[in-house]
Residue frames as qw, qx, qy, qz and C-alpha x, y, z in Angstrom:
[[0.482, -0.510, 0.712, -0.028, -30.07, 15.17, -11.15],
 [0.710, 0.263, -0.535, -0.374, -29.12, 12.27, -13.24],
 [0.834, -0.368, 0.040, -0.410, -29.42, 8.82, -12.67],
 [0.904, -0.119, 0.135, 0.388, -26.00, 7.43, -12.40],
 [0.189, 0.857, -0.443, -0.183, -22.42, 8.58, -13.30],
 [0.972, -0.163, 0.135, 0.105, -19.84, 6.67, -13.74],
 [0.118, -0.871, 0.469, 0.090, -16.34, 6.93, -13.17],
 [0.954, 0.152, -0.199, 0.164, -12.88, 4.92, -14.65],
 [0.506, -0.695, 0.401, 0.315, -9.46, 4.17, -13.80],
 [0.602, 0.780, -0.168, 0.012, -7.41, 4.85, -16.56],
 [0.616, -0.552, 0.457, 0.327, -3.29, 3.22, -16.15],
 [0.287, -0.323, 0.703, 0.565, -1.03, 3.86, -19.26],
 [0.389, 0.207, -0.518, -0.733, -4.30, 4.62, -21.72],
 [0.279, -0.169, -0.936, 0.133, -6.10, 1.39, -20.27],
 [0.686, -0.365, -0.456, -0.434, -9.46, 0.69, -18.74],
 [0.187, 0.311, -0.855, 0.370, -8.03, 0.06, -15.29],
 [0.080, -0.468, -0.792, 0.384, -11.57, -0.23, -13.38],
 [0.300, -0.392, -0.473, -0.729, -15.18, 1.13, -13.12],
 [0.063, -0.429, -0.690, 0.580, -17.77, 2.16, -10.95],
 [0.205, -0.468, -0.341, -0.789, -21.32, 3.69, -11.39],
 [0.113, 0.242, 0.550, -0.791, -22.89, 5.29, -9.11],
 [0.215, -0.556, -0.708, -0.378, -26.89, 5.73, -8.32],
 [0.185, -0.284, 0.312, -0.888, -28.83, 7.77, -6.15],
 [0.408, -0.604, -0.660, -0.182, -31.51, 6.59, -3.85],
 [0.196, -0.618, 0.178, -0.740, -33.39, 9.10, -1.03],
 [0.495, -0.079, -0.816, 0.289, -33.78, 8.23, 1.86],
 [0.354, -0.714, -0.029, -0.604, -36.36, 9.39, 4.39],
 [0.746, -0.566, -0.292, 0.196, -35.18, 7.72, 7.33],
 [0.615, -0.256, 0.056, 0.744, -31.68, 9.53, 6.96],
 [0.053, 0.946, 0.215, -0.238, -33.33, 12.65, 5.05],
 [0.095, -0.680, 0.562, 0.461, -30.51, 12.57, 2.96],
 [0.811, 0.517, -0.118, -0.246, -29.50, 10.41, -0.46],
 [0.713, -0.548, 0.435, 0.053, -27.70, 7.76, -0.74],
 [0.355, 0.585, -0.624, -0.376, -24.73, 7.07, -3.35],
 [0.944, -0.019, 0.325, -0.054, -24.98, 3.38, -4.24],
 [0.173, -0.585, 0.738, 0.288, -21.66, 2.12, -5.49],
 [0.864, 0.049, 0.471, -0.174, -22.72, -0.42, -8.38],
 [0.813, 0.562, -0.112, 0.106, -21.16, -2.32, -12.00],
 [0.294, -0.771, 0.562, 0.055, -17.72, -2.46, -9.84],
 [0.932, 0.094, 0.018, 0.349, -14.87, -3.94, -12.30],
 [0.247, -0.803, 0.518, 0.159, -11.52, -4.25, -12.23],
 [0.819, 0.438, -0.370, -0.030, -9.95, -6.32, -14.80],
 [0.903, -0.423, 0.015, 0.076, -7.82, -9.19, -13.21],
 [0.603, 0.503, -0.018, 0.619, -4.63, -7.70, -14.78],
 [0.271, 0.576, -0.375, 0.674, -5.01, -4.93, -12.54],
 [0.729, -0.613, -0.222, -0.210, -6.94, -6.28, -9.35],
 [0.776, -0.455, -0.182, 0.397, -4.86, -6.16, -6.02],
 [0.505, 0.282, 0.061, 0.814, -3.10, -2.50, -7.34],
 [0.050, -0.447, -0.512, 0.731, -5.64, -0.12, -5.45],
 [0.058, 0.186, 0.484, 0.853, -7.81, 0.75, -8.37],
 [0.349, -0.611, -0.669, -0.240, -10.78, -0.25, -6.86],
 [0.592, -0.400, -0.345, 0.609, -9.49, 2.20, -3.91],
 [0.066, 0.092, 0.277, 0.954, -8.33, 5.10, -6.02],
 [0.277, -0.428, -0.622, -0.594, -12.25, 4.77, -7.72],
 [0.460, -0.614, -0.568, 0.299, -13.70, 4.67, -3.61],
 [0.357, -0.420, -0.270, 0.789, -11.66, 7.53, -2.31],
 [0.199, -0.027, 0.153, 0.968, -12.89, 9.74, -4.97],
 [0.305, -0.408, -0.714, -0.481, -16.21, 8.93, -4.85],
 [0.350, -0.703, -0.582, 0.212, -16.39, 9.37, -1.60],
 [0.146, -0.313, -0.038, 0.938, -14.63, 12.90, -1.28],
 [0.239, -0.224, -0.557, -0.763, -17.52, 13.58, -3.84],
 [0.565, -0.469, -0.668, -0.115, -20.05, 12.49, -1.93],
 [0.546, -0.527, -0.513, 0.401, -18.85, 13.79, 0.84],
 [0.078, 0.001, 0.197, 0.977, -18.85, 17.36, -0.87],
 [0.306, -0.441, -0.563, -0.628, -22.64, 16.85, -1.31],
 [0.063, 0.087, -0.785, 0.610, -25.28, 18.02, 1.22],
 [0.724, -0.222, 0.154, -0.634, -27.53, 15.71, 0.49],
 [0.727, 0.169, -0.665, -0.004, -25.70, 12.38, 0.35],
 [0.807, -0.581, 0.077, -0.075, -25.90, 10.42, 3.97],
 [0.625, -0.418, 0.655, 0.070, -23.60, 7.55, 2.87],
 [0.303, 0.477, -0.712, -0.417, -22.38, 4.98, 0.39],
 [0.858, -0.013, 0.429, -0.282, -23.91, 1.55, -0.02],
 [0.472, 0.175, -0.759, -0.413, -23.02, -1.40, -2.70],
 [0.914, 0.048, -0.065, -0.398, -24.35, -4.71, -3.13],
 [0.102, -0.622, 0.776, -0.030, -21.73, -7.58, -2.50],
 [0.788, 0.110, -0.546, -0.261, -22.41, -11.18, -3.24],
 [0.860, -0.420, -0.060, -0.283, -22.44, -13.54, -0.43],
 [0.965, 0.106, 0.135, 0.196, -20.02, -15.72, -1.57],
 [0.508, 0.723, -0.196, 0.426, -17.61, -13.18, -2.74],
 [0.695, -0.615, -0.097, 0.359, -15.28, -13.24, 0.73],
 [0.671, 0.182, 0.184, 0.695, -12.46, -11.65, -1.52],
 [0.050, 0.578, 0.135, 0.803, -14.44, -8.17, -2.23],
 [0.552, -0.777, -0.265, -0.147, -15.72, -7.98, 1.17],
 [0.653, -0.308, 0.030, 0.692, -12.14, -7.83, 2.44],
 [0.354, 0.148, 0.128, 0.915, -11.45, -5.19, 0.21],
 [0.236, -0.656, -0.164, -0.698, -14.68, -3.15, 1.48],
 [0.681, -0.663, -0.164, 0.264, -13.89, -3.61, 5.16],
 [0.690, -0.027, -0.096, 0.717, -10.18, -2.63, 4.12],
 [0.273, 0.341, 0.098, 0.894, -11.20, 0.56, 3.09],
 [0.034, 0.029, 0.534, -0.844, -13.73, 1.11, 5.94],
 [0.554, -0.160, -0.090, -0.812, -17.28, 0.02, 5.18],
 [0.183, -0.130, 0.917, -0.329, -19.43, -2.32, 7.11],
 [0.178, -0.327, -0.860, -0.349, -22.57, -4.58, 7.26],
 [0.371, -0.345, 0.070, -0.859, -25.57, -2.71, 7.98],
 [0.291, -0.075, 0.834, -0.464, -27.52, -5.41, 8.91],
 [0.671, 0.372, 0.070, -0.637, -29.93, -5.11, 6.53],
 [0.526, 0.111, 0.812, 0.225, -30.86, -8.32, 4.07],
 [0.295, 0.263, -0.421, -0.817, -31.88, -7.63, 0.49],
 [0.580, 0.452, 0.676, 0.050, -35.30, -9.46, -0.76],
 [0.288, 0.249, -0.521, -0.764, -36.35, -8.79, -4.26],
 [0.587, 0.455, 0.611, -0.274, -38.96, -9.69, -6.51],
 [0.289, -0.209, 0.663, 0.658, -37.69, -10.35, -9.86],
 [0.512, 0.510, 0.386, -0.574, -40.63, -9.28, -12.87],
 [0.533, 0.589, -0.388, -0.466, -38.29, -10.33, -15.97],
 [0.997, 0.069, -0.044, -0.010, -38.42, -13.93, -17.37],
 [0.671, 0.607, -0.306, 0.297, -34.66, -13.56, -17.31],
 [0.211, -0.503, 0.532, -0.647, -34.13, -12.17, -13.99],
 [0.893, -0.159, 0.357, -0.223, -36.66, -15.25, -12.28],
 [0.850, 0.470, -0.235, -0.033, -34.44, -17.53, -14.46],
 [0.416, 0.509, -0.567, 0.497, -31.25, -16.23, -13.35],
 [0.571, -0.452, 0.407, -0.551, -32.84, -15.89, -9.20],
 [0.973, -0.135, 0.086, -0.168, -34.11, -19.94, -9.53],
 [0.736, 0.395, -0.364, 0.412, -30.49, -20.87, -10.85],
 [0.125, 0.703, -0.487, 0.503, -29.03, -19.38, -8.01],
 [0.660, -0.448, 0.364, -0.482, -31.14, -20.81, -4.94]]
């Protein structure tokens, strides 16, 4: 298995949007989950359903595999915009909170800037 793919949207030769995918297992669900991460869309084509297109096929993929559970991404708090578009398209909040524990001088750099 490898550790990522990644897929584009292509519109008229163009870059239209991106999306890599990871893999993490999961023993509670005995299955592997597809993590959904590096999601662009250039602002040229944002609000056109690329980021949609890039979803639906991932999941029909995913949902060809039998060992994938589910999809996951990461979403910034603050971002209220992309959360709309990942409700729109049918995914919800687990409940779960993310800690971390940052081990590069860059990463604690970027973490203290944030708080």
């Amino acid at each position: 298995m490898t550790r990522g793919r990644y897929w584009l949207a292509i519109i008229d030769g163009e870059i239209a949007g991106q999306l890599l995918i990871t893999y993490e297992w999961s023993d509670w669900h005995n299955g592997r989950y597809w993590w959904i991460q590096s999601v662009y869309v250039p602002a040229r084509f944002r609000r056109r359903g690329v980021f949609s297109a890039l979803y639906k096929h991932v999941e029909s993929m995913a949902q060809a595999d039998q060992d994938a559970c589910g999809l996951r991404l990461y979403v910034e708090t603050g971002n209220e915009r992309a959360q709309e578009t990942y409700r729109a398209i049918g995914m919800k909040k687990p409940g779960y909170l993310v800690m971390e524990s940052i081990f590069t001088e860059q990463g604690m750099q970027k973490n203290a800037e944030s708080r």
